[in-house]
C-alpha positions as CSV (number, residue, x, y, z in Angstrom):
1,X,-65.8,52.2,6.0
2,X,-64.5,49.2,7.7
3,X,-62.1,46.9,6.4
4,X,-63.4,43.7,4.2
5,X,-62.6,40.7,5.1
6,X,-60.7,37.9,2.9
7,X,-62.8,34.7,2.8
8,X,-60.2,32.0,4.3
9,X,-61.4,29.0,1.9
10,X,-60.6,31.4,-1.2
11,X,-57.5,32.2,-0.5
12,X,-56.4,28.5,-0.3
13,X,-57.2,28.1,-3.8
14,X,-56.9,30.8,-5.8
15,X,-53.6,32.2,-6.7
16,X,-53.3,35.7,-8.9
17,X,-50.7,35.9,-12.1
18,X,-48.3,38.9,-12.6
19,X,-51.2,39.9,-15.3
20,X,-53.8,40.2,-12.3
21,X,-55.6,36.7,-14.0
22,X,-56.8,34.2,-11.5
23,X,-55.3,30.7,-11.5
24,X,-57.3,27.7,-10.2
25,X,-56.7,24.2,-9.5
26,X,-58.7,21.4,-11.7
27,X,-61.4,19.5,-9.8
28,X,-61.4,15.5,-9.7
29,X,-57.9,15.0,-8.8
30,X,-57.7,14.0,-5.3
31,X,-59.4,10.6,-4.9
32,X,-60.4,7.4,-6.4
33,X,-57.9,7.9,-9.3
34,X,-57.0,4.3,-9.9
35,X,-60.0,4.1,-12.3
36,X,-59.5,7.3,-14.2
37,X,-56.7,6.8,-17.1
38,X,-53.3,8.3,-17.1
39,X,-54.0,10.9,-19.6
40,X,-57.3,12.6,-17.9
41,X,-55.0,12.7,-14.4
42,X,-52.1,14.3,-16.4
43,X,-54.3,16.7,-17.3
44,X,-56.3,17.6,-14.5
45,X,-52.9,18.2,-12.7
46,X,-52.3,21.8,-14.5
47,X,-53.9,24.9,-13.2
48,X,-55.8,26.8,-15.0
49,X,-57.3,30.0,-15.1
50,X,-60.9,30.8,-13.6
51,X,-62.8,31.9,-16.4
52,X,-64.4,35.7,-17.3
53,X,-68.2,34.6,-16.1
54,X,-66.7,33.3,-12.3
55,X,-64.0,36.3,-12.0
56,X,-66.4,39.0,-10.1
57,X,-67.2,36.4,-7.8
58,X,-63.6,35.3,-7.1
59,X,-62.8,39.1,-6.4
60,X,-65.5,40.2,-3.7
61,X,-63.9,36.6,-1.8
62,X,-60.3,38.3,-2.5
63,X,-60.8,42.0,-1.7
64,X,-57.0,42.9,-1.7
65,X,-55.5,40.0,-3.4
66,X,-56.5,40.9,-6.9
């Protein structure tokens, strides 16, 4: 069986926890941000985790990160 490959887009944004949960970065963050308030930029800046429905998807793109 040949080795997989790891998909090169995935593993720029997805980072695995100690507990083997994926962590994400918020969407909506990097531009125009002079019209969205302080509050909604404060928190879009936290990660977050990717959620139970996305998860088998993230893991066939990250074959031997997770």
């Amino acid at each position: 069986m040949p080795k997989l490959k790891t998909k090169s887009g995935a593993k720029k944004r997805f980072k695995v926890t100690g507990s083997g949960k994926i962590k994400r970065k918020r969407a909506f963050k990097n531009h125009i941000l002079t019209k969205k308030e302080t509050k909604q930029k404060r928190r879009l800046a936290h990660k977050v985790t990717v959620k139970k429905v996305d998860e088998n998807n993230v893991k066939l793109m990250l074959p031997y990160l997770v």
